[in-house]
PLY file of the C-alpha trace (Angstrom):
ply
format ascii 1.0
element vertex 356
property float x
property float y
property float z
element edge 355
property int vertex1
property int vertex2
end_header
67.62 -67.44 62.68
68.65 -64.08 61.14
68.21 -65.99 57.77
64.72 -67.20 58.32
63.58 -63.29 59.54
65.84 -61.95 56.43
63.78 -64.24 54.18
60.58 -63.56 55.79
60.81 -59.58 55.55
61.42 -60.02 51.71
58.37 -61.55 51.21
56.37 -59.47 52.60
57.77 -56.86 50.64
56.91 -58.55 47.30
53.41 -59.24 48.45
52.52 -55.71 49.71
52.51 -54.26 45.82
50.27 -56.81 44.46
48.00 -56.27 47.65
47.47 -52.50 46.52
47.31 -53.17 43.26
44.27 -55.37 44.05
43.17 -52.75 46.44
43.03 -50.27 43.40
41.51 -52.71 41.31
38.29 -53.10 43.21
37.71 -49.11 42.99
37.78 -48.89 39.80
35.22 -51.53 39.40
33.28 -49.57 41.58
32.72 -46.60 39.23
32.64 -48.57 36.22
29.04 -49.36 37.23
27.58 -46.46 38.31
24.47 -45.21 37.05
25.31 -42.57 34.24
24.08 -38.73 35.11
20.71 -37.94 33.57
20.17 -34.96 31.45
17.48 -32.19 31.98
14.69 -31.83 29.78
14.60 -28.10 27.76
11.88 -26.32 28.26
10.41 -24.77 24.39
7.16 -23.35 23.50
5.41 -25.06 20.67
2.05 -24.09 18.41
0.13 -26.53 16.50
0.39 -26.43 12.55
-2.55 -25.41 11.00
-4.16 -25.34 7.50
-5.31 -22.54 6.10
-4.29 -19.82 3.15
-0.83 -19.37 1.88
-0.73 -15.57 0.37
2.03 -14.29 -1.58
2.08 -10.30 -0.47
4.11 -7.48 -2.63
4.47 -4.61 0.09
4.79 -0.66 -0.51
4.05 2.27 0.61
1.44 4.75 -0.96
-0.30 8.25 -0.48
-4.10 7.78 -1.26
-5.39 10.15 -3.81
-8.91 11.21 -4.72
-9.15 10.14 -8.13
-12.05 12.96 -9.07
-10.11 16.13 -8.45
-10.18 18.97 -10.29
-8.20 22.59 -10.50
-10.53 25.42 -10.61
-9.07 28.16 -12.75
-10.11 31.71 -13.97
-11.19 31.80 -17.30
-10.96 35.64 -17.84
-8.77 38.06 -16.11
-10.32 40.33 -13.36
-10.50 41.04 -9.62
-11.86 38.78 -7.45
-15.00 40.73 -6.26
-16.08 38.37 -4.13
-15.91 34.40 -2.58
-18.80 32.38 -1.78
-17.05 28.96 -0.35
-14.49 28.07 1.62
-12.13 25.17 2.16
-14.00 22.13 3.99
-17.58 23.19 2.19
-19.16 20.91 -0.02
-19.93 21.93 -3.67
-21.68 20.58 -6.70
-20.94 20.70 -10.65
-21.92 24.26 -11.75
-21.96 25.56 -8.77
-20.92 29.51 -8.00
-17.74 29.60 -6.16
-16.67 32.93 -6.79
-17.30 36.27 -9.02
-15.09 38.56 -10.77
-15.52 42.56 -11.05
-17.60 42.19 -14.29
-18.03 45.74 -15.14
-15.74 46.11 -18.24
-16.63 42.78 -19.78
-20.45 43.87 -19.37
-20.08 47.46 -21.03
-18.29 45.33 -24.01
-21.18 43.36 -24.26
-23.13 46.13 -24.58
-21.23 47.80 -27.22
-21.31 44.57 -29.15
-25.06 44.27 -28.32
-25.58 48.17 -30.20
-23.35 47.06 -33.01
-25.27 43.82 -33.65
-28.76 45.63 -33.51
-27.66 48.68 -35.68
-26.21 45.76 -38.72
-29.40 43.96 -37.98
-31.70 46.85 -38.96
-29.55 47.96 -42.63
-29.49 44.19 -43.14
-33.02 43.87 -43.08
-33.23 47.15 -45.54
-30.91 45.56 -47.79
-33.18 42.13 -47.95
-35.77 44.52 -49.94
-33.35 46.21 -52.03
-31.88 42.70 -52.76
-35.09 41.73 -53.80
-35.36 44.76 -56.29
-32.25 44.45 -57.45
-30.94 47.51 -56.04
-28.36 46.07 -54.42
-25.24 43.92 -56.07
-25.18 40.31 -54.95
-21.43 40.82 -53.65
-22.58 43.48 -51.51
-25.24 42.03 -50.09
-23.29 39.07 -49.22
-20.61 40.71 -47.44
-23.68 43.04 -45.70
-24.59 39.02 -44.51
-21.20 37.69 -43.61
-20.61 41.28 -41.50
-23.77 40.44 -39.47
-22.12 36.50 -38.75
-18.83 38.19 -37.60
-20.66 40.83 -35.12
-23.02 37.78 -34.02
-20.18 35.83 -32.88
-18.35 38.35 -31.59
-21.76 39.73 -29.11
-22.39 35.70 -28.23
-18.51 35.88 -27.33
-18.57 39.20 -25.26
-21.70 37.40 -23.50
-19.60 34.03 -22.46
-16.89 36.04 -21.19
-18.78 38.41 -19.06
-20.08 34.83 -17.55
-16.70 33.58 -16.90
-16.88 36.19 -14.36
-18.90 33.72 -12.38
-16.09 31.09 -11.18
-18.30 27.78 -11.01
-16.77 23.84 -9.58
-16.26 21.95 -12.94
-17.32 19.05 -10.57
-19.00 17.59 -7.11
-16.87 17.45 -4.22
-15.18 18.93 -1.25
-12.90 22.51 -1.29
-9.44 21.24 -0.76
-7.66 24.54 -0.95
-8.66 27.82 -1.91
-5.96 30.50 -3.31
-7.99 33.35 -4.18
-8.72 36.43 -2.47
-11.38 39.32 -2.39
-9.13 42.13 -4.11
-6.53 39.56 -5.72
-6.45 40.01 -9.17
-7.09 36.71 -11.05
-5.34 35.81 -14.36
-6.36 33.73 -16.96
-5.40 29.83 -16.21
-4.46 30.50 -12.84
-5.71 28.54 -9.96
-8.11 29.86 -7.60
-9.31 26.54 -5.87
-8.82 23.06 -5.85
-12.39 20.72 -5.66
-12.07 16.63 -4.49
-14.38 14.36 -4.95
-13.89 11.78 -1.53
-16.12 9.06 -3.33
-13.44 7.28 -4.90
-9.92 7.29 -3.35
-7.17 5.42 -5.25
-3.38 5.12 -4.63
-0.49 4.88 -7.13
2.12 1.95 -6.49
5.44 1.73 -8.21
6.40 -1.53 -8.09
10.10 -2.87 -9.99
9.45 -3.78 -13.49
10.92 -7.83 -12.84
7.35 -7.97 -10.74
5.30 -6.80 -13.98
3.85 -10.11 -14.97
3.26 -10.81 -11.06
0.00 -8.30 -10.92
-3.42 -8.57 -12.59
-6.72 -6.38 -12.74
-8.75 -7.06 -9.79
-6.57 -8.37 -6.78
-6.96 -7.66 -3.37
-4.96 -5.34 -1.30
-4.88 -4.23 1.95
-3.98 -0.65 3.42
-2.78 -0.12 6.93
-2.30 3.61 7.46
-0.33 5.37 10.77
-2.74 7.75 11.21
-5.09 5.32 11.98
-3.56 2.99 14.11
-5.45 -0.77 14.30
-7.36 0.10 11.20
-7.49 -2.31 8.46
-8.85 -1.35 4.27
-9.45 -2.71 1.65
-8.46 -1.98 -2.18
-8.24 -4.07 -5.26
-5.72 -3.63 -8.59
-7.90 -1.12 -10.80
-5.11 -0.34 -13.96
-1.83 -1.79 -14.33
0.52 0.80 -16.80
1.50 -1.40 -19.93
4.74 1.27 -19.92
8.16 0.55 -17.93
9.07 4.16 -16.26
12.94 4.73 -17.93
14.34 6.35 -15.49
13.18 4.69 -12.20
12.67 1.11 -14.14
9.36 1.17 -12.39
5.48 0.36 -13.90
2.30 1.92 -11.89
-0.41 0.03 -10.64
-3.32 1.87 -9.65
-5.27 0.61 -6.31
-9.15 1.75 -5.84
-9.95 2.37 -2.13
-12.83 1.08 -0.45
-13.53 4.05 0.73
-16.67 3.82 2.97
-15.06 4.52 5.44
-15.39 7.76 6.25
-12.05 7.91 8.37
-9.97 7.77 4.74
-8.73 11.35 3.72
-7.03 11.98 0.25
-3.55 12.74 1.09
-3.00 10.20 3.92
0.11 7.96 4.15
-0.64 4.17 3.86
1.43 0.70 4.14
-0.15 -1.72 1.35
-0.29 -5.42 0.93
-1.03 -6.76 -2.44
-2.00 -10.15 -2.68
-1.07 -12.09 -6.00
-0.86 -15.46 -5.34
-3.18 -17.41 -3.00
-2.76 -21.30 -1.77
-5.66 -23.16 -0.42
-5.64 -25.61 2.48
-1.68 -24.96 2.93
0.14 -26.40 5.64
1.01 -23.38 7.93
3.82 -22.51 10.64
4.87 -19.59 12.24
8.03 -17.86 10.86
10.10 -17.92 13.62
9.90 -21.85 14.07
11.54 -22.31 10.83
15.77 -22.51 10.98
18.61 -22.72 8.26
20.85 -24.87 8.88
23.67 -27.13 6.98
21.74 -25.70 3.42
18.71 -27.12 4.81
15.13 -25.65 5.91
14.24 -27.41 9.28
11.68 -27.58 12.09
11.30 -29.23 15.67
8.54 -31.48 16.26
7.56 -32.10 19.96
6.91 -36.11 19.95
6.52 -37.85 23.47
8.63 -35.53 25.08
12.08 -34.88 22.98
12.13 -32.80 20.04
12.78 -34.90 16.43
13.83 -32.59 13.64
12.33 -32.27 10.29
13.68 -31.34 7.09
11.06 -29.14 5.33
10.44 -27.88 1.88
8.76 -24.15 2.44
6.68 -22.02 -0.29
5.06 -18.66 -0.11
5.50 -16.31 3.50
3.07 -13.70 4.60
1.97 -12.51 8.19
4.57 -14.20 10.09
3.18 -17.85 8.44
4.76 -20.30 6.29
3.41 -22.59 3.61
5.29 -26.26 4.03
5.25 -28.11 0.89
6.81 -31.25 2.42
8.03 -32.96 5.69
5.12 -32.29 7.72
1.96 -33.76 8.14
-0.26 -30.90 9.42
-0.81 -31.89 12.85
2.17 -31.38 14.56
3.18 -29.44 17.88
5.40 -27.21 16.45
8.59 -25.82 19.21
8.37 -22.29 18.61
10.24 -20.92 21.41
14.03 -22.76 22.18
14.74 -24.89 19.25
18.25 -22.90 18.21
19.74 -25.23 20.41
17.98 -28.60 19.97
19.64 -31.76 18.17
17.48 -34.32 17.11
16.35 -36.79 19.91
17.03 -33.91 23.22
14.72 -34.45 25.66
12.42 -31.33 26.42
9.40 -30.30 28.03
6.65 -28.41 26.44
5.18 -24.87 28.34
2.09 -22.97 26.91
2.70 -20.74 24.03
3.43 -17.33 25.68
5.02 -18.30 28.65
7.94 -16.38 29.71
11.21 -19.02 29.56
0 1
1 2
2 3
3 4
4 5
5 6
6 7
7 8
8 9
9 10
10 11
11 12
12 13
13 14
14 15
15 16
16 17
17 18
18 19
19 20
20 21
21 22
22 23
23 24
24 25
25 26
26 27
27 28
28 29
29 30
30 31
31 32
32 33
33 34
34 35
35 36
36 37
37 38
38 39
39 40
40 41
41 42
42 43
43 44
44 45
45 46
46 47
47 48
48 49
49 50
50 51
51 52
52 53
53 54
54 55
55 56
56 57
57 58
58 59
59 60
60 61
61 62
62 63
63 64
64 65
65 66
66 67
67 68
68 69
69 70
70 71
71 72
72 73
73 74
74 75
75 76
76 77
77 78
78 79
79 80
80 81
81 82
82 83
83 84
84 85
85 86
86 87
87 88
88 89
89 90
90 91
91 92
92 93
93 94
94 95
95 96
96 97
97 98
98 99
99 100
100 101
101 102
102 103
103 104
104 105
105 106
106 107
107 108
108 109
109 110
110 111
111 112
112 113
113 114
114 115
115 116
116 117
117 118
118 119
119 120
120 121
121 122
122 123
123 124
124 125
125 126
126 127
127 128
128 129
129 130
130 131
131 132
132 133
133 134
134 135
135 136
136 137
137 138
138 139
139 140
140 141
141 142
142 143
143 144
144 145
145 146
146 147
147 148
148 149
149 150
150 151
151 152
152 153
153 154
154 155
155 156
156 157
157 158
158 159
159 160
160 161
161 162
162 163
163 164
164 165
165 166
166 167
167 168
168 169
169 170
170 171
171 172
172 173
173 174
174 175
175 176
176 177
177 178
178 179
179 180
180 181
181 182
182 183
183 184
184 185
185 186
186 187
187 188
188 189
189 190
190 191
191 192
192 193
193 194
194 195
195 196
196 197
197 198
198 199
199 200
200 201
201 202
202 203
203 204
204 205
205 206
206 207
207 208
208 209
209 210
210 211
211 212
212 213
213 214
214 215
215 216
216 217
217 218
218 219
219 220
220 221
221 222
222 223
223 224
224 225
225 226
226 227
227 228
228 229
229 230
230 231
231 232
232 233
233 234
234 235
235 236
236 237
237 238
238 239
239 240
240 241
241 242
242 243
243 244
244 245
245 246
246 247
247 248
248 249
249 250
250 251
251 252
252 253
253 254
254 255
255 256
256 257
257 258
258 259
259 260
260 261
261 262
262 263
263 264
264 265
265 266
266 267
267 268
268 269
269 270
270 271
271 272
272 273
273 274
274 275
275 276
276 277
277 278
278 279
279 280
280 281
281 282
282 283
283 284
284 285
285 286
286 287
287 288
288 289
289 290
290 291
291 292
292 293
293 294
294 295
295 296
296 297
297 298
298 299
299 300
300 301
301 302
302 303
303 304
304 305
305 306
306 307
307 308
308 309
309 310
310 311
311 312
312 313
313 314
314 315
315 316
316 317
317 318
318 319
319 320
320 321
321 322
322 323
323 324
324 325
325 326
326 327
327 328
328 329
329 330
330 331
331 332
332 333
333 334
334 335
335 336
336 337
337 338
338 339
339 340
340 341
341 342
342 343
343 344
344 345
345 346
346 347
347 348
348 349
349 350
350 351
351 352
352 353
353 354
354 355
């Protein structure tokens, strides 16, 4: 009897392992065939490639000039007497600007006036002796060349008593004026400074590996902080055939549409100058486009996951660029949450502009 419940009790003991093993067996079937966890879409902002112009754009900064400007100087030396303009006023060529104390200049024309009338009278008395041959030929040519010299020298007295009269060499605007009533002018020296605001150009130094970049007539356009919004126009009027030697620079000259009548000479200005122009490119915006793995890529939006597209890229400008190859031109481009994308992720597409 003890035998049988000796025998009994072992067996049970052998069969309770196998029974737990089975046990343990049938939960981990169980999670073997659960349903995998799904993964949440990302949410990206996309734009639509579009066609349109590819621009290549050299960039600078300028000061716009008035191209007709002129220094008015004092041609004789006197004291300013008195000034007829002032800065702001509007002038034309030949215009009086100003007048110089005249008073010794005119007495000199005067004495060169007497001398000239009192030669003029013996000359003419000589003519008849001449012609009686009471006078010598030598003399009577010196008597001649005597009346040239005082000539000249009464015409001269007369133009520089009219230098008195400071006059603008050209149309325009009084920029500056640097004279005074009592100031005594010299000869050469400055007394005002005349623009002309119908033509406005600006001077860009661009590096000399850009030279063959540029030609005679392209567009450019001017964006200046003082007036904020504000878009102008200029166009390449004179390329310098000479490389600067100490900067390593050449200057292109930009005319200024300057109809507006907001453009000062003087004013600071950002300029675009377009020298290369694509038609009908394929366009997206800058910040869709990623380097990654020596490669140019974008994210497509297709049925809801984003598929990745290697891209060849060509000219930028205004936040756009040209794609040469790998698109189509009608894709939704994922503008907004691509850094993170791998080809194939599922996401879901929000209006460009909305706030992630």
């Amino acid at each position: 009897m003890i035998r049988q419940i000796f025998t009994a009790t072992r067996l049970i003991c052998l069969i309770a392992p196998f029974a737990l093993a089975l046990s343990a067996c049938g939960v981990g079937e169980a999670s073997v065939t659960s349903e995998p966890a799904q993964v949440a879409p990302v949410t990206v902002v996309t734009s639509p490639a579009r066609r349109g112009e590819a621009l290549a754009v050299y960039e600078g900064t300028v000061n716009l000039e008035a191209e007709g400007e002129a220094a008015v100087v004092a041609k004789v030396s006197g004291e300013i007497a008195g000034v007829l303009v002032e800065e702001g006023d509007p002038v034309v060529a030949g215009q009086v600007l100003a007048r110089l104390d005249g008073d010794r200049l005119q007495l000199m024309l005067d004495q060169a006036l007497a001398d000239l009338n009192q030669l003029k009278q013996e000359y003419r008395r000589n003519v008849q002796l001449h012609e009686r041959g009471l006078v010598s030929e030598g003399a009577f040519e010196n008597l001649r060349f005597e009346l040239d010299a005082l000539d000249a020298a009464y015409r001269l007295a007369s133009l520089e008593l009219a230098y008195t009269e400071i006059r603008a060499p050209i149309a325009g605007i009084v920029t500056e004026r640097m004279g005074r009533v009592g100031n005594i002018a010299m000869v050469g020296e400055p007394i005002f400074r005349i623009s002309s605001p119908d033509k406005l150009v600006a001077y860009l130094h661009v590096p000399q590996k850009d030279l063959y970049q540029f030609e005679v007539g392209q567009t450019s356009r001017l964006y200046l902080d003082a007036l904020p919004g504000e878009e102008h126009s200029a166009r390449v009027l004179r390329i310098s055939p000479s490389i600067d030697a100490g900067s390593g620079t050449f200057r292109i000259t930009l005319e200024v549409d300057s109809q507006s009548q907001s453009l000062r000479a003087g004013m600071f200005a950002r300029v675009q100058v377009v020298y290369d122009v694509h038609d009908d490119a394929i366009l997206v915006p800058l910040e869709a486009v990623l380097e990654e793995d020596a490669e140019t890529a974008v994210f497509v939006f297709e049925d809801g996951v984003a598929k990745r597209r290697v891209v060849g890229t060509g000219l930028t400008s205004d936040q756009k660029v040209e794609v040469l190859s790998g698109l189509q031109g009608s894709e939704e481009i994922i503008v907004v949450g691509q850094a993170g994308l791998k080809d194939g992720t599922p996401v879901t597409r929000e209006s460009p502009g909305h706030q992630i």
